[in-house]
LUMMAR-345957 format. One line per field, with one value per atom (N, C-alpha, C): atom name; y, z, x. Coordinates in pm, 1 decimal. Atoms other than C-alpha are relative to their C-alpha. Layout:
N
name CA;... $
yy Y;... $
zz Z;... $
xx X;... $
//
This chain:
197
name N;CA;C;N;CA;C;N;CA;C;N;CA;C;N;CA;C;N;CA;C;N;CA;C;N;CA;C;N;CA;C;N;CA;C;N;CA;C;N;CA;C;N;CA;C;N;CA;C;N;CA;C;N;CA;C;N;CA;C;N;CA;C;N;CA;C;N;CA;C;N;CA;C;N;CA;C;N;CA;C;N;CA;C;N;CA;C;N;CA;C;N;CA;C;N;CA;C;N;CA;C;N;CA;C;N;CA;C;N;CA;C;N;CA;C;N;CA;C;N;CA;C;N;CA;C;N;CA;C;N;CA;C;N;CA;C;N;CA;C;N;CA;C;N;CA;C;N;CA;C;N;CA;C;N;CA;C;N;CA;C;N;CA;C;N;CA;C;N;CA;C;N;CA;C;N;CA;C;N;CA;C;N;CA;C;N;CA;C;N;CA;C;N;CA;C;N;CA;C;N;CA;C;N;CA;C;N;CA;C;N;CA;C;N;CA;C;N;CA;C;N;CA;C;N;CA;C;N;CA;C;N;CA;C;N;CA;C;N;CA;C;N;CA;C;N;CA;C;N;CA;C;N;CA;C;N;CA;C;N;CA;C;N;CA;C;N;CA;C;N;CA;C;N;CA;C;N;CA;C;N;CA;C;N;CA;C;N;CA;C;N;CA;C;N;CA;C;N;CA;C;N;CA;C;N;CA;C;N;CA;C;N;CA;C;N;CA;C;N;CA;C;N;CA;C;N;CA;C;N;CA;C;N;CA;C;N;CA;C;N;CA;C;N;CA;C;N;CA;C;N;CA;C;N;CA;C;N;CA;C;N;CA;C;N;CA;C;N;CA;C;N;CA;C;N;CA;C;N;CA;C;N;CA;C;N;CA;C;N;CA;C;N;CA;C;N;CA;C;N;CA;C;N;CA;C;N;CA;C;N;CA;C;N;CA;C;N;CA;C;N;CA;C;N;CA;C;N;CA;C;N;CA;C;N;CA;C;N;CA;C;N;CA;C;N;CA;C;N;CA;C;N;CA;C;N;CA;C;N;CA;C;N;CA;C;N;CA;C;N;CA;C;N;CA;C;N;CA;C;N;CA;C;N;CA;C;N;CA;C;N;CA;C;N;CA;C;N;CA;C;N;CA;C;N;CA;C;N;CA;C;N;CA;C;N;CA;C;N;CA;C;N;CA;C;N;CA;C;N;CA;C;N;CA;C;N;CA;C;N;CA;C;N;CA;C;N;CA;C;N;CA;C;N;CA;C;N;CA;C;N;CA;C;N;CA;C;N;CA;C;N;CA;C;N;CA;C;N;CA;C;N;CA;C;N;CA;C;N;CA;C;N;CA;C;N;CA;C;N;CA;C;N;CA;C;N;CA;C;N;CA;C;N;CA;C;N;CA;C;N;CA;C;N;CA;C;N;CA;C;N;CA;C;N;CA;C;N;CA;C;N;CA;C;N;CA;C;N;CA;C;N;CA;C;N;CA;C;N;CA;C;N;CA;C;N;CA;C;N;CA;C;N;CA;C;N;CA;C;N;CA;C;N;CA;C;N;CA;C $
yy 38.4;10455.8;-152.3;159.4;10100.5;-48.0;83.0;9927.3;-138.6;56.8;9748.2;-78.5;165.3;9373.9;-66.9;67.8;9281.4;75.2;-95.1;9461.2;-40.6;47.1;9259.9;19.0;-15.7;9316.5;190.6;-141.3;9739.1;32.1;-82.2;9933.8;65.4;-23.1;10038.3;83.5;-108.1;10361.5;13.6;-58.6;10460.1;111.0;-55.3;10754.5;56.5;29.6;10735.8;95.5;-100.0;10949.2;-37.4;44.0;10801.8;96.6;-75.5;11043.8;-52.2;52.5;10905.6;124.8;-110.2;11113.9;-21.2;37.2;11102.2;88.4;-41.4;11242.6;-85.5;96.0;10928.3;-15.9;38.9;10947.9;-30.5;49.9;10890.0;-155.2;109.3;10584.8;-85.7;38.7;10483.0;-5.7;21.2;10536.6;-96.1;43.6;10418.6;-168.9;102.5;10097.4;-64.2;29.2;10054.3;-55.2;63.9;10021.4;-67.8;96.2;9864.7;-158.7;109.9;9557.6;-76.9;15.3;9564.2;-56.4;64.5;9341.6;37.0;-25.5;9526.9;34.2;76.1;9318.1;5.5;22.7;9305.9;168.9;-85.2;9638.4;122.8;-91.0;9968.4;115.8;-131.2;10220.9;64.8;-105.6;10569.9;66.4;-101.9;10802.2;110.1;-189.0;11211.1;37.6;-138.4;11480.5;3.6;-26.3;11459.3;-124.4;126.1;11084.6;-77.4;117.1;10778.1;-66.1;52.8;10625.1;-123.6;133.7;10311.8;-79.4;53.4;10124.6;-149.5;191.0;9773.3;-59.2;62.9;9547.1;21.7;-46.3;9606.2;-46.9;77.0;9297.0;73.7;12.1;9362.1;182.0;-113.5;9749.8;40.5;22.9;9688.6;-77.2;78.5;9423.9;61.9;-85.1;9652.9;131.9;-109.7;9934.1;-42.8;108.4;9680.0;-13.0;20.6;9595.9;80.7;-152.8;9916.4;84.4;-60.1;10001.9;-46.7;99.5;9682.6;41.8;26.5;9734.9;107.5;-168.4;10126.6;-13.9;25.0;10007.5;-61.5;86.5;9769.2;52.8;-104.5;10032.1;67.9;-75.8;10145.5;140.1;-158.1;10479.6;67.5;-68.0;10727.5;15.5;23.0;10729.9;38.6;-21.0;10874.2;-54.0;96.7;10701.6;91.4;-28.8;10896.9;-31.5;58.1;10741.9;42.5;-6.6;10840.0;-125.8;98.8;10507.9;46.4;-27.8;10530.0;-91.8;87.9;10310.7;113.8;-77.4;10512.5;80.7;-60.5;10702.7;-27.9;27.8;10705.1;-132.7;171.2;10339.4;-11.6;-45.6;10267.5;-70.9;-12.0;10245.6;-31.1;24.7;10140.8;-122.0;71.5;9985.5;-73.4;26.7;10023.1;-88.3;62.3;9864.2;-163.4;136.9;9496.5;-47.1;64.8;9480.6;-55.0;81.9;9394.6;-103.6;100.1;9083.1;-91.8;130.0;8913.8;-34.7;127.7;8661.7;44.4;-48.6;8734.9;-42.7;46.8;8550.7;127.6;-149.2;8826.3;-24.4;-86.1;8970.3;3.3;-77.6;9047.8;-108.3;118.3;8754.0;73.3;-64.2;8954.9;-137.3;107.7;8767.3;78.9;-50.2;8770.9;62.3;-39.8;8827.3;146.1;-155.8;9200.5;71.3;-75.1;9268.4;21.6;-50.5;9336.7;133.7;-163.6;9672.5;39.5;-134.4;9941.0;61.4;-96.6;10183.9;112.5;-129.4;10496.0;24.9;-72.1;10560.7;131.9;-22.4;10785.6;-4.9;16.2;10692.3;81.3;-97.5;10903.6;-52.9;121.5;10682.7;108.3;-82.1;10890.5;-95.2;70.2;10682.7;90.9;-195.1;10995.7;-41.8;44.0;10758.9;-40.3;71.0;10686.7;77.2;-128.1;10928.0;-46.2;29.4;10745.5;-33.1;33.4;10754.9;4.3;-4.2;10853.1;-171.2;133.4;10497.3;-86.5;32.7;10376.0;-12.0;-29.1;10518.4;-73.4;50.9;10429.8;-171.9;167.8;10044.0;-28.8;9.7;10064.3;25.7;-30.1;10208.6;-92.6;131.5;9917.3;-126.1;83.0;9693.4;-37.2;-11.0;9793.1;-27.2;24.9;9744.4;-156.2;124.8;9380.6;-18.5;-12.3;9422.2;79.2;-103.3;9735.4;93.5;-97.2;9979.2;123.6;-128.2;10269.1;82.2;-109.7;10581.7;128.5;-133.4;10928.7;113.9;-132.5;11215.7;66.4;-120.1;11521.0;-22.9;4.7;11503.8;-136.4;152.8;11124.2;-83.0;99.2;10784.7;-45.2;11.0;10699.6;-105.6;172.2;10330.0;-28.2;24.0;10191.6;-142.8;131.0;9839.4;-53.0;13.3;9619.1;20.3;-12.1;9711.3;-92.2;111.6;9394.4;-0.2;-2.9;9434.1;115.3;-117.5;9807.9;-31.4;0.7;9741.5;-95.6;153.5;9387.5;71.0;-63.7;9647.8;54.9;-87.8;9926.5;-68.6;41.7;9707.9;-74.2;9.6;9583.0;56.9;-159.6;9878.5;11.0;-24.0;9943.4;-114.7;129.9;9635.6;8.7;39.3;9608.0;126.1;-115.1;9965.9;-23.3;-1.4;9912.4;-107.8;91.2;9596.2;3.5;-21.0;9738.3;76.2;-100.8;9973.4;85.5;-128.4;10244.4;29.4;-7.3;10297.4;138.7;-131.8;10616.5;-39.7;29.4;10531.7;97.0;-48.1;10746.6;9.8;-9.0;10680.9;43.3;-63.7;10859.0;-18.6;21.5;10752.7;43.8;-13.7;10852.5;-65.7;112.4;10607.5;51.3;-55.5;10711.0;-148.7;121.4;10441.6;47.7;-32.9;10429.7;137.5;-190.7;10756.5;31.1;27.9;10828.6;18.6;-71.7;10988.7;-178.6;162.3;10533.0;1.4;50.3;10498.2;84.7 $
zz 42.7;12750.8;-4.8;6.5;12783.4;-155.5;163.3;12451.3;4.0;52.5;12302.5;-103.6;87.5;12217.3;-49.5;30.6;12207.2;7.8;-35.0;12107.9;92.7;-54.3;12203.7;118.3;-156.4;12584.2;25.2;-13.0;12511.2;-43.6;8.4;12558.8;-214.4;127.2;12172.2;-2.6;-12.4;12131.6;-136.6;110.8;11844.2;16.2;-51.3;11828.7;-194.3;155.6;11525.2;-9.5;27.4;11348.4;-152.2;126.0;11096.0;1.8;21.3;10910.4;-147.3;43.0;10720.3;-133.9;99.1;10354.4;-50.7;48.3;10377.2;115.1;-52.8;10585.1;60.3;-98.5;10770.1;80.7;-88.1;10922.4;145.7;-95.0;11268.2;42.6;-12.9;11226.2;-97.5;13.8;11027.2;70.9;-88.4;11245.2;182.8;-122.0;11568.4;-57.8;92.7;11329.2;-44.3;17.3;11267.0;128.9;-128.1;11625.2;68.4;-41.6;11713.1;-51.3;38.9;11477.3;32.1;-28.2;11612.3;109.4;-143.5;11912.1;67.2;-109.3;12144.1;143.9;-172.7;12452.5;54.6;-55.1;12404.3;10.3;-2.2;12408.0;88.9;-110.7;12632.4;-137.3;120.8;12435.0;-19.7;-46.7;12464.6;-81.7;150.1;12201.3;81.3;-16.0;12257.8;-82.6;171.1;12020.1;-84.8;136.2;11840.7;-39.7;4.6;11814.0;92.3;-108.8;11973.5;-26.0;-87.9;12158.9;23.3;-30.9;12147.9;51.5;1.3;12344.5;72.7;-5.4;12402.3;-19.2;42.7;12285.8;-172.1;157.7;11937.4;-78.8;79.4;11759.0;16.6;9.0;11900.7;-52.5;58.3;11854.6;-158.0;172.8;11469.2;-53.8;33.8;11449.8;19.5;-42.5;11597.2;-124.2;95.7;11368.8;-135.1;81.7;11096.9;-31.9;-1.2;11169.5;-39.3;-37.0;11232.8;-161.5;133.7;10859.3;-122.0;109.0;10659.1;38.6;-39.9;10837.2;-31.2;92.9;10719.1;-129.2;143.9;10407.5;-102.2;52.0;10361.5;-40.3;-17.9;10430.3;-196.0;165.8;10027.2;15.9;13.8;10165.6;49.8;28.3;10098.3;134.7;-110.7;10425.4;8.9;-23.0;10520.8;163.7;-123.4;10819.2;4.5;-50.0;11009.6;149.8;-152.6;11292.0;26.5;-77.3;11494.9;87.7;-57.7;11607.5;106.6;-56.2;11896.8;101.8;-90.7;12123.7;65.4;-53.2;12376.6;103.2;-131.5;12695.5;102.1;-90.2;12977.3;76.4;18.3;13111.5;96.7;-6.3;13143.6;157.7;-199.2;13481.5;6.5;1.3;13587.4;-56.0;94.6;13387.1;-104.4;105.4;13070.4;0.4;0.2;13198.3;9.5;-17.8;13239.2;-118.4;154.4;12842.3;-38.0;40.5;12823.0;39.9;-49.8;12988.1;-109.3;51.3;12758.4;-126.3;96.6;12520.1;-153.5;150.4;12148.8;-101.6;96.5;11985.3;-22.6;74.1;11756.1;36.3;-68.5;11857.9;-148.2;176.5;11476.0;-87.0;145.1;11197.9;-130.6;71.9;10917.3;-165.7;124.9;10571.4;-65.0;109.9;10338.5;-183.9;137.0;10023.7;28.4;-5.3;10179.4;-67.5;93.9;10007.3;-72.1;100.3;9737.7;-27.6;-35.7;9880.2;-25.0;9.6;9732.9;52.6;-54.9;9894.1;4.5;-3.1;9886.4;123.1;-149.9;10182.2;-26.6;4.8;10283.7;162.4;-127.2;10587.1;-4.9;-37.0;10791.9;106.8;-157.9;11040.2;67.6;-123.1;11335.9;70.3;-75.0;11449.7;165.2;-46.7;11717.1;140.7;-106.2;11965.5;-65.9;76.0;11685.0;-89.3;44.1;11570.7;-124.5;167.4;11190.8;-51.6;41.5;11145.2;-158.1;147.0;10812.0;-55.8;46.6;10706.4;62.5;3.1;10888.2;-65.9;38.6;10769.4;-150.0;122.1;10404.4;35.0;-33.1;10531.4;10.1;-43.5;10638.5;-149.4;107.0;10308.0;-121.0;92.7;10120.0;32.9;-70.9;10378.8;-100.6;13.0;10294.6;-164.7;159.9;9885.5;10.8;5.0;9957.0;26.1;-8.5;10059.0;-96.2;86.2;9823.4;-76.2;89.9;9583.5;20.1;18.8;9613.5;-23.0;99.2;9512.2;67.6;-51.1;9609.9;26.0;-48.2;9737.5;96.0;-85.8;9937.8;183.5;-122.1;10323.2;54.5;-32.4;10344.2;-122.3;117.2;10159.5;-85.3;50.2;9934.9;-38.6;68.9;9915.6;-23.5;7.1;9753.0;-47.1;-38.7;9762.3;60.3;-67.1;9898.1;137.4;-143.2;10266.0;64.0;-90.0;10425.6;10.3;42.5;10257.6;46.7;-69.7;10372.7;94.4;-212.9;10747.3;24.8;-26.7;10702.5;0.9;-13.7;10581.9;121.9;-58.0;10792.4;121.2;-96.0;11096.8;24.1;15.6;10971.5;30.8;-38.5;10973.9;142.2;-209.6;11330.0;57.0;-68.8;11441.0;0.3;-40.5;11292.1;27.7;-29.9;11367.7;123.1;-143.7;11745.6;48.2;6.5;11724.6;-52.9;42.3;11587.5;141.5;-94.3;11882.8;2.3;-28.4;11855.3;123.4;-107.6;12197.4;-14.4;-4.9;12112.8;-181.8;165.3;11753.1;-44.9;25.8;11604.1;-132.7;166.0;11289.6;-33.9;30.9;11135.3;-148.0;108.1;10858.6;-49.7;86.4;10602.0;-53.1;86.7;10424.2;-66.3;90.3;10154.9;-40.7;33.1;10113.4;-80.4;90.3;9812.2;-7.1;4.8;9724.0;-192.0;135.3;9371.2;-51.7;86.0;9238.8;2.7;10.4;9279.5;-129.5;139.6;8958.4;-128.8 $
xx 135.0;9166.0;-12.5;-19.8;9059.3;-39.8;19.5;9066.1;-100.6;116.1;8753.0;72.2;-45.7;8855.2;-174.7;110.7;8490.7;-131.7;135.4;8189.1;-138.0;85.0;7930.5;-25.8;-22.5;8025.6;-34.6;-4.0;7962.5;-115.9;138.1;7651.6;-8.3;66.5;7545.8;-102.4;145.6;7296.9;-23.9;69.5;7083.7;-50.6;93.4;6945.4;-93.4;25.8;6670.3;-123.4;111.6;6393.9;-23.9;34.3;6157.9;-75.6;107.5;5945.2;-43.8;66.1;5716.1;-45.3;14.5;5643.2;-201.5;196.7;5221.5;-66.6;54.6;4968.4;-52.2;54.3;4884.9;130.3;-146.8;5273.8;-41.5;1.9;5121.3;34.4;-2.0;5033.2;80.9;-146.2;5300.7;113.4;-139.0;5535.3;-64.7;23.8;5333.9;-2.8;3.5;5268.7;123.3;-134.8;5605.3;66.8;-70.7;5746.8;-111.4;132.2;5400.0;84.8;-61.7;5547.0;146.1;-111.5;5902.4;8.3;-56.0;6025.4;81.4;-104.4;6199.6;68.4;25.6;6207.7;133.8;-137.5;6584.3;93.1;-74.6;6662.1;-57.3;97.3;6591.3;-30.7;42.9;6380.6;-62.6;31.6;6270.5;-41.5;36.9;6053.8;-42.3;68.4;5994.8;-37.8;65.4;5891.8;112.0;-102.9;6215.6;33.8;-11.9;6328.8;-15.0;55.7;6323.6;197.2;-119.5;6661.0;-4.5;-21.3;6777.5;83.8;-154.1;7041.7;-54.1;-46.1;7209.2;92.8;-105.1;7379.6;28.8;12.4;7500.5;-58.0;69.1;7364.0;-156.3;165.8;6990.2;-17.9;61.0;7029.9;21.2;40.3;7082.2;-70.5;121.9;6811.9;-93.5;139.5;6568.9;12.6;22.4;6667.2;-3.7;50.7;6690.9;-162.9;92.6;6358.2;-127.4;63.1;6226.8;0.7;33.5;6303.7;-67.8;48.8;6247.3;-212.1;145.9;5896.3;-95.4;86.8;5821.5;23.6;-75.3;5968.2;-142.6;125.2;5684.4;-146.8;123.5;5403.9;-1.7;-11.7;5497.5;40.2;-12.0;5533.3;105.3;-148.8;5825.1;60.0;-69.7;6028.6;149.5;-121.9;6315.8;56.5;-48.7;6516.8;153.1;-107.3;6766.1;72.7;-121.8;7051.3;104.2;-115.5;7343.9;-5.7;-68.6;7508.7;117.6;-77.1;7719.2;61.8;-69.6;7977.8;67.4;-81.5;8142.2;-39.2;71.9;8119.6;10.0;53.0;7981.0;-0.3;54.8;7956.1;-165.7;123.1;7598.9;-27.7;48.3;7369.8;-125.1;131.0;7049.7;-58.1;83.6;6783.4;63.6;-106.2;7006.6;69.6;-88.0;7284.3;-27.4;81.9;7058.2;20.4;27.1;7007.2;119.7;-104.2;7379.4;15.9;15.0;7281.3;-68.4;66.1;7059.3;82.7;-86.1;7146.4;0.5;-8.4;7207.7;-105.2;93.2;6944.1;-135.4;16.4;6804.4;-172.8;88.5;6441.3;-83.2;19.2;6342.7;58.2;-85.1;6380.0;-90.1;72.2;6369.9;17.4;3.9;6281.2;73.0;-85.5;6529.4;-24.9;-24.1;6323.3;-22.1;18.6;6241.2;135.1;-148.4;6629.0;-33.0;14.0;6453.6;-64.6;48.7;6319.3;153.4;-131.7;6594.0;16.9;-53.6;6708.8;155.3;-146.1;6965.5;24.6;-0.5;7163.0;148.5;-121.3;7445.8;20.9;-66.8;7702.8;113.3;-118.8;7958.6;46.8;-56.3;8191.0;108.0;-51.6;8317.6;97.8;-80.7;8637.9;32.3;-55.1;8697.0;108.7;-63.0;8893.7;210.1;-132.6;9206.4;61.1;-95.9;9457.8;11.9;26.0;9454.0;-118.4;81.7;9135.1;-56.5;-10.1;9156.9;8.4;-50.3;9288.5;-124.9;99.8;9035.1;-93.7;142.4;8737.1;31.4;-21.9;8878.3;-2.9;-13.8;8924.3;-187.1;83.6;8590.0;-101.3;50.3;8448.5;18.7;-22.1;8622.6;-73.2;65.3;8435.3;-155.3;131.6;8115.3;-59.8;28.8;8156.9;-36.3;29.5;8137.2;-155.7;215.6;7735.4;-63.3;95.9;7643.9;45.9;-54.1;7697.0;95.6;-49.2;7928.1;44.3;-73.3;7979.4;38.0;-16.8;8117.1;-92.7;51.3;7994.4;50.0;-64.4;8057.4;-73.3;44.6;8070.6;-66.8;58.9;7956.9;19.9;-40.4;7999.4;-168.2;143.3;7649.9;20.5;36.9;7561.5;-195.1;142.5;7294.9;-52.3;3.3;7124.9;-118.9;132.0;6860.2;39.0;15.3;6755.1;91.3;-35.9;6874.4;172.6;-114.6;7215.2;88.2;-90.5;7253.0;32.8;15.7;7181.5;153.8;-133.8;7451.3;113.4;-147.4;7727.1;-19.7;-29.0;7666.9;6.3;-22.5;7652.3;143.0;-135.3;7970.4;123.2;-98.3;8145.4;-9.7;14.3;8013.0;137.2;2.9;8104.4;158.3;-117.8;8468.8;78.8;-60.6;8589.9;12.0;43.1;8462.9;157.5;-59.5;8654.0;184.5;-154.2;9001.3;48.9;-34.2;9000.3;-62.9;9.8;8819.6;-116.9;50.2;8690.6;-170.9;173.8;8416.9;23.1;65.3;8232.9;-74.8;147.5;7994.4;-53.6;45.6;7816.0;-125.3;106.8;7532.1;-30.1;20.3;7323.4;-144.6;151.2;7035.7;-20.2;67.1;6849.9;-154.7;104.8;6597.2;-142.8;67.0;6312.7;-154.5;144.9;6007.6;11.5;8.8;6153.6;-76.4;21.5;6001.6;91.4;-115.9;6329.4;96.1;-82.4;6464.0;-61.3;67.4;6211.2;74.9 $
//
């Protein structure tokens, strides 16, 4: 398997699904990626989610973006992702976005950290026979940005927005970066839920 010294150089997918907790969710959600910049990345919506790939930085600025920005709307929101490095190597269209330059797409303001949020993450090493040790390295990572605590079947951090996205892209980032050639992380994020009050 070829070993991943540098992420930045590796295709990055999202695959995401905001649902919006109101009866105007259309336009919440069309309103949402309406506001988002994503010139730097390739990106695809159906009837079930919307697909995102790239480079890793821009496809966590865009999903970054993409939440701080339903976040803002006041209204309850749930935000679900499968992150993924690995595969296939990409073709086409796709394969262009690993060309552009890193300068981020999305400058998000920093006082939006003060939007809360509950998440829970599950890191898929699936390329590294200790992944166990991993995933725990990775879970110690992420205390340095946000709260956490146990639970069953996933790790539950909780924290301002800006702060989740910084770990969890962290994690991505240095797992990819130890070696692990296929990644897959999947996360929920709870936003303006009333049960935060």
């Amino acid at each position: 398997m070829e070993n991943v010294k540098n992420s930045s150089t590796k295709l990055t997918g999202a695959s995401i699904i905001l649902s919006p907790m109101s009866n105007d969710f259309i336009d919440v959600i069309l309103g949402t990626l309406d506001a988002v910049d994503t010139s730097k990345v390739w990106i695809e919506t159906d009837d079930v989610s919307t697909t995102i790939r790239g480079k890793l930085i821009h496809v966590f600025n865009v999903t970054k973006a993409i939440c701080v920005h339903a976040a803002k709307t006041g209204k309850h929101v749930s935000f679900q992702a499968t992150y993924a490095m690995g595969g296939p190597p990409p073709e086409g269209e796709v394969k262009t976005f690993l060309e552009v330059e890193d300068t981020l797409s999305n400058v998000i303001d920093k006082a939006d950290n003060n939007i809360f949020v509950s998440a829970k993450f599950t890191l898929y090493p699936l390329s590294q026979g200790d992944y166990v040790e991993t995933i725990f390295k990775q879970i110690d990572l992420i205390k340095e940005f946000v709260e956490v605590s146990k639970t069953y079947y996933s790790t539950k951090i909780t924290g301002g927005i800006i702060d989740i996205f910084n770990g969890l892209e962290s994690v991505f980032k240095t797992t990819v970066d130890a070696g692990s050639t296929h990644t897959h992380m999947t996360v929920s994020i709870s936003i303006n839920s009333p049960s935060h009050k």
